[in-house]
N, C-alpha and C positions, 0 to 999 in steps of 0.2 A: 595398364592405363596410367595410373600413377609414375611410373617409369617414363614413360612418353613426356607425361606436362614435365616430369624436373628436366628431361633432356631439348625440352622447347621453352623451358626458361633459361636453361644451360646458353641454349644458341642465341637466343635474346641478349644477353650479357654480354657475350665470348667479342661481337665488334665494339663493344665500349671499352673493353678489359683490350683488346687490340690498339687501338687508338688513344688508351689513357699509356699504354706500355710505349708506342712509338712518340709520343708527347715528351715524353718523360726522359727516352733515348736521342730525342733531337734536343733538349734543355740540357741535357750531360755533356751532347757534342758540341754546344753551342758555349758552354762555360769551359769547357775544352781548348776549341780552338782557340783563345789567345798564344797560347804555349805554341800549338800545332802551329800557326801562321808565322809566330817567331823564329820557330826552327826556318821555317822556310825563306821566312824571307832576310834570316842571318841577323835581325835585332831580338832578343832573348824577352820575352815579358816578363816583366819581374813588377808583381802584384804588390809589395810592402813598398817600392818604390814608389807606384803609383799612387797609391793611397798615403803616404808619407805626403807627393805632388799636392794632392788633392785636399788636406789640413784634419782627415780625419779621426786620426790619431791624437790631434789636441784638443783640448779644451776649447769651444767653441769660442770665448771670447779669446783667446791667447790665439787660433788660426786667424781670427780678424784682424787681431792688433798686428799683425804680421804683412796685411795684407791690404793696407791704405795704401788709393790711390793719389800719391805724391805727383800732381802732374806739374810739368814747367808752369810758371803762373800760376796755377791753379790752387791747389790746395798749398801753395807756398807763398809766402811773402815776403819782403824785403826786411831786412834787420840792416841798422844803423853799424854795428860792427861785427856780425856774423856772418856777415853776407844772405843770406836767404834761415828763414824756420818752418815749420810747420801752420797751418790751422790749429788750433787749439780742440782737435777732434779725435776718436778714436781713443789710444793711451797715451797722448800728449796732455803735457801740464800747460800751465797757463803761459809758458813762454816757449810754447810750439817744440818742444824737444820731448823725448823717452824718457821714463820711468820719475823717480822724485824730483818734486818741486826742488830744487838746488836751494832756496832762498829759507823753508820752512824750518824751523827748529827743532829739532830732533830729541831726545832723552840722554840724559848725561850717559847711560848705559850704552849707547848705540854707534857703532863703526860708521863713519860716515866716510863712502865710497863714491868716488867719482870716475865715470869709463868715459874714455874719450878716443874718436875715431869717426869710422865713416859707416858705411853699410853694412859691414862687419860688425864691428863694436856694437850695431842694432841687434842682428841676428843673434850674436852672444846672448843678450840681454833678455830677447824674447824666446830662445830655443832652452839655452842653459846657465841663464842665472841662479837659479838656485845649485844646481852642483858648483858652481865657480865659490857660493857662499857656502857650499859645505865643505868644498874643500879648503876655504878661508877660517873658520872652524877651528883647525888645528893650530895657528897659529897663538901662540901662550896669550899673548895680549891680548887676544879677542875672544876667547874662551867666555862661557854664560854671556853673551851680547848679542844683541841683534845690530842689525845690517840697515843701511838706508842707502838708495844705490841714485846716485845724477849721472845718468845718460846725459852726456854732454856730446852728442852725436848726427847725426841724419846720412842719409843714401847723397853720394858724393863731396861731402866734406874732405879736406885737407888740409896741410897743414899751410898758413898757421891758423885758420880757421878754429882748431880745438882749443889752442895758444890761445887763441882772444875770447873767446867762451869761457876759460877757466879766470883768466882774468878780468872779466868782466863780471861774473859770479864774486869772484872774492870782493874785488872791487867793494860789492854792494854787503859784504857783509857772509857769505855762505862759508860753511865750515867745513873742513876738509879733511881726514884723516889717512886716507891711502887713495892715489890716485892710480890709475892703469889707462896706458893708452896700448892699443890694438889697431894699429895700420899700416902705413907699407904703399900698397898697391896704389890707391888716390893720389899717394902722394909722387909717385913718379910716371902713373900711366896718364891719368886724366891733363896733364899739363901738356905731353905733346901732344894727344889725343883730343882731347875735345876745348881748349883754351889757343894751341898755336896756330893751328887750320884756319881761325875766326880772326886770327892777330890780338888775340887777346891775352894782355899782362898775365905771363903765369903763375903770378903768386895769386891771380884774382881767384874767387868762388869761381867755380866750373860753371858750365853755360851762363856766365853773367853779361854776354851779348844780347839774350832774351832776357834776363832780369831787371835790366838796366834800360832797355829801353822805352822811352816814354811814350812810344805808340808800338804795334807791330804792322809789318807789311800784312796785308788781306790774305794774300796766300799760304803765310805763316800761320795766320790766324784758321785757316780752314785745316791745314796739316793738323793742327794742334786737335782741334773739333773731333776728328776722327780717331787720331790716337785715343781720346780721349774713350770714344764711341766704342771702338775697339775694344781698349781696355777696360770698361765695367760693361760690356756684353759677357767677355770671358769670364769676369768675377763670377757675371751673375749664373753661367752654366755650372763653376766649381761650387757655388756656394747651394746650387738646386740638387745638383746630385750628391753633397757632402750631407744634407741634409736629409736626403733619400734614402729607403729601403734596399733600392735600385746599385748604391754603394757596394753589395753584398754582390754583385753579379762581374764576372771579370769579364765578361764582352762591352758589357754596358760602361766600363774603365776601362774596357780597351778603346771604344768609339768614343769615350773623353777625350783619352790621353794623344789618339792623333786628331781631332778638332780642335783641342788647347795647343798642337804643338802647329795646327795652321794660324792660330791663335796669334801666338808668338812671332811666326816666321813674319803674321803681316807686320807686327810693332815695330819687329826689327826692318823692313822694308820703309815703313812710314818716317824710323826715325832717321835712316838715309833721306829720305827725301826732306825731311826736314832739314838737315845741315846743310843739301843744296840748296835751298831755299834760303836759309840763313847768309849764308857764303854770299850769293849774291845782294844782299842788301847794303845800303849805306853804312855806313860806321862813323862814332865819331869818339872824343876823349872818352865820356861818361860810360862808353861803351868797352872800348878798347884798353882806357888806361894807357899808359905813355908807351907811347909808339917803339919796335923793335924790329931788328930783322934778326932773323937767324942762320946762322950760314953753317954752324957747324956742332951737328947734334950728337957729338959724343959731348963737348961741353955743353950744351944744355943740359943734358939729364945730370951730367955732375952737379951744375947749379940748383938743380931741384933738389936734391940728394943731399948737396950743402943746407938746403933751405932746411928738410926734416930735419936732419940732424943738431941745427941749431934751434929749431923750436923745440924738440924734447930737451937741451938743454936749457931752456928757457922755459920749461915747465918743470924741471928738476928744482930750479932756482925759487920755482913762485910755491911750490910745493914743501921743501926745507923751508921757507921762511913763515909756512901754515905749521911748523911742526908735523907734519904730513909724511909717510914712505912713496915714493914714484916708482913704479914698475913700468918699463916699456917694453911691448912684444912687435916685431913682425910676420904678422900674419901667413899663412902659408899662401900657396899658389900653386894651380896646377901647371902653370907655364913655366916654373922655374927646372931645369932640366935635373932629370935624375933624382927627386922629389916625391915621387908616387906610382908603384906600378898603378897603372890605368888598364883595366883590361875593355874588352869592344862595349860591354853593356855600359860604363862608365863614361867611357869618349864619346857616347852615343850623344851625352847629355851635357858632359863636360868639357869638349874638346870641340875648338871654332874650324872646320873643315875651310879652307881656302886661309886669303890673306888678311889678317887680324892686326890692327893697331894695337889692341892691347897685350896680345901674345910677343909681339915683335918689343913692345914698350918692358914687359916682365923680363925677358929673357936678356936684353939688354941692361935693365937697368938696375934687377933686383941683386946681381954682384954688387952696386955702389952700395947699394943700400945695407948687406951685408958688409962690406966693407967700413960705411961708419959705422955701424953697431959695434965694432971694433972699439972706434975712436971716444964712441960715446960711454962705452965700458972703462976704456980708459981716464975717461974726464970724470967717471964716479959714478954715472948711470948704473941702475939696475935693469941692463940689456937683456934681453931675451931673445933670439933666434928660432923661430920654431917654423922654418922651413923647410924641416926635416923629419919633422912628428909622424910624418903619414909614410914615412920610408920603405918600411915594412909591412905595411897595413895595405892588402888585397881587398878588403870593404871599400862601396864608395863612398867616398867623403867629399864630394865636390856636387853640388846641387844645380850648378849651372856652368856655362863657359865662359862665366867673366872671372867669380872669385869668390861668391858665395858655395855656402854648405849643407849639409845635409845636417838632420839632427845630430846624429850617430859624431858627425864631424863637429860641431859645435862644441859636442861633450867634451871630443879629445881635447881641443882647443882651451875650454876651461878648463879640464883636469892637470894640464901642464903650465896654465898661467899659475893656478893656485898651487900648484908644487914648487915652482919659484917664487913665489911670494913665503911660503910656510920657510922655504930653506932661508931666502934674504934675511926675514927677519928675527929668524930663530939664532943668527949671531948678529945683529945690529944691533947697537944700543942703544937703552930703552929711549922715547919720545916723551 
């Protein structure tokens, strides 16, 4: 009798102990398949990637500050000689730029560091500024001191935009110790790229067709609407699921990572149609800057390439007369040839499939730009080259397929800027 009821509570169980086991074995296969569907369909899932995407690795306030939405017009406004800053929001100071106030006074004990650059020079600052200051560290003169770092920077700045920034800073008084600029790319892709299309003066700020003008067309103005819409719908699904327990589940970051990558493709589709849009509108001085035709663009891009090179010369100058050290690097690049094996999971992310202005603009122009590094070494610059850092490095270091980085890649980038500075100045005499 007794036998009976344990073997009829036995059977009573055995469908829920069934049902909690096949539960259990569909949530295995289902955290599974990212990998399984990767093989298949020949793009590899790679979960520290996604989640690296996704900001949850950082400190929530340091993934934010990463991830202001900068739109044309919008969270930007005009400067009198910087061409456009920021809103005074997120981790900008009072003068719409990254990291320290440039202007506040510092402690007699304290390095005052200035970075100067474009997108890049951001990403440094908010990925790996502190290894850039420990590696700064070992330098004899800075030894027991702290660091105060003026991001003198924003997402498409060139030169000489950083040139009139540092000097307008001093101008007013800010003090200066070691300056470093980190750029390259801005400065010779974005001029034929997004300034000659428009007829727009290429020394001007990048899209200053839309900065400059004192109304825009309607249509403009809707394109703009939706970019806009687009881009904090997507914030807002990184920033729910970064925040979620849901993070933990790799299907649930596999159905991010291709929604964020339709995400994307729309931006990238919208800001096409914006430049059609653009293109077609009126023009006049305020917009364009003095009128050019261009006929023959192997010298153009030398003229861009002259133009760097003469503003870091022109920031060496304003730098020695601060009693200041100047370091200048350019930046690496995935489009400069023979630079980075790239294997498929990397091009996946890194690498623009079809025909690229900007690839076309790297490959062509980044020789000049090596080339005066040359020149500028010569004339007493502390040049730096570092488009070859990632040579031998099978990790990805490339975050996107314009010319930003991944953490891992940021690191490297500080860890050899502060290796040429420690060597520079461990034979230069003292300041």
């Amino acid at each position: 009798m007794a036998s009976r009821r344990r073997r009829s509570r036995r059977d009573r169980r055995s469908p829920w102990r069934t049902g909690a086991l096949v539960l259990l074995l569909t949530l295995a296969a289902a955290e599974a398949s990212p990998w399984l569907l990767g093989l298949i369909l020949g793009q590899p899932y790679d979960r520290t990637a996604t989640l690296d995407a996704l900001g949850t690795a950082l400190p929530v306030d340091t993934a934010q500050a990463e991830r202001p939405h900068e739109e044309y017009l919008g969270d930007h406004y005009l400067h009198p000689y910087l061409g456009y800053v920021s809103v005074p929001l997120h981790d900008r100071n009072r003068f719409g730029l990254p990291g320290a106030d440039p202007l506040r006074s510092a402690a007699a004990d304290t390095v005052n560091v200035v970075l100067l650059g474009g997108s890049v020079a951001m990403g440094l600052h908010t990925f790996a500024e502190d290894r850039l200051l420990q590696g700064l560290r070992r330098v004899p003169a800075f030894r027991d001191k702290g660091f105060r770092v003026a991001v003198l920077a924003l997402g498409g700045y060139k030169q000489p935009q950083p040139l009139m920034a540092l000097n307008w800073f001093l101008a007013q008084g800010a003090r200066v110790d070691l300056v470093l600029a980190l750029d390259g790319f801005n400065d010779i892709v974005l001029p034929v790229c997004d300034n000659l299309p428009f007829g727009i003066l290429p020394s001007y700020p990048r899209h200053w067709n839309m900065y400059a003008r004192k109304r825009l067309d309607p249509k403009v103005q809707r394109i703009l609407a939706e970019r806009l819409a687009v881009g904090e719908r997507r914030e807002q699904r990184r920033q729910r699921l970064a925040a979620s327990y849901l993070r933990h589940s790799n299907i649930a970051l596999l159905l991010w990572r291709t929604r964020d990558g339709r995400g994307a493709a729309a931006l990238a589709a919208l800001e096409q149609r914006l430049r059609s849009a653009m293109t077609g509108t009126g023009q006049d001085l305020q917009v364009t800057g003095p009128v050019r035709a261009v006929t023959d663009t192997a010298a153009f891009r030398a003229e861009q390439a002259d133009l760097w090179m003469r503003s870091s010369l022109q920031v060496k100058a304003l730098a020695e007369a601060q009693g200041a050290a100047y370091f200048h690097f350019l930046q690496p690049n995935q489009y400069v040839p023979g630079s980075k094996p790239i294997g498929p999971r990397e091009a996946a992310v890194a690498l623009v499939q079809g025909p690229s202005c900007y690839r076309d603009a790297v490959e062509q122009g980044y020789p000049l730009l090596i080339e005066r590094g040359t020149r500028l070494r010569t004339a007493g610059v502390a040049f730096h080259d570092l488009t070859g850092i990632f040579r031998s490095e099978p990790r990805a270091m490339y975050g996107d397929n314009c010319c930003h980085f991944t953490t891992p890649g940021y690191a490297r980038i500080a860890d050899a800027m502060a290796d040429a500075v420690v060597d520079g100045m461990r034979t230069a005499p003292p300041r």
